[in-house]
C-alpha positions, 0 to 999 in steps of 0.5 A: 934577525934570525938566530940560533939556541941551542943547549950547552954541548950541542952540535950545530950542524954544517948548514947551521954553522955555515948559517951562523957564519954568514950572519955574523961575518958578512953580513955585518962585515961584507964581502971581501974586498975585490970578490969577483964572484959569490958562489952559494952552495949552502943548503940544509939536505931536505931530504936527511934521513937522520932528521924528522921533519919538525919546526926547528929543522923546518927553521934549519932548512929555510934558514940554509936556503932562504936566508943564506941567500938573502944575507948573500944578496944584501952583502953584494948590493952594499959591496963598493966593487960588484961580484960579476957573478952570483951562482946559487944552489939550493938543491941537487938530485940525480935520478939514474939507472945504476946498471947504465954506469956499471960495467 
């Protein structure tokens, strides 16, 4: 299993903290009960101007993306009543001429 160290103070971003969150809240304890539906939306932004492209946030990316689905995926296969639906997002971008919608 995948995990997290960081030095004392840090500050885990929100795809890390969302990661963490699924690691150790449903996928040990599932999903809650009566879910009807899984909505993923997590994802680390690939393209974050803040952060150089290094190990770790490679790491952070896939972690996000990859692994959030998969812990999503094995809390749905265990679930005793199946979500009728399981939507997932890893990335959104739109590409547009901003004169077009200015007036």
């Amino acid at each position: 299993m995948a995990h997290f160290s960081k030095e004392l103070g840090s500050i885990y971003s929100f795809s890390e903290f969302l990661y963490l969150f699924l690691q150790f809240d449903i996928e040990e304890k599932g999903l809650p009960p009566n879910t009807t539906a899984v909505v993923n939306l997590a994802g680390q932004n690939v393209l974050d101007p803040t952060r150089r492209w290094t190990e770790g946030f490679e790491q952070n990316v896939w972690n996000s993306r990859v692994r959030t689905t998969a812990i999503l995926n094995k809390a749905i296969r265990k679930a005793k009543n199946k979500p009728q639906a399981f939507v997932t997002i890893s990335g959104v971008g739109t590409h547009f001429k901003l004169e077009h919608y200015v007036t």
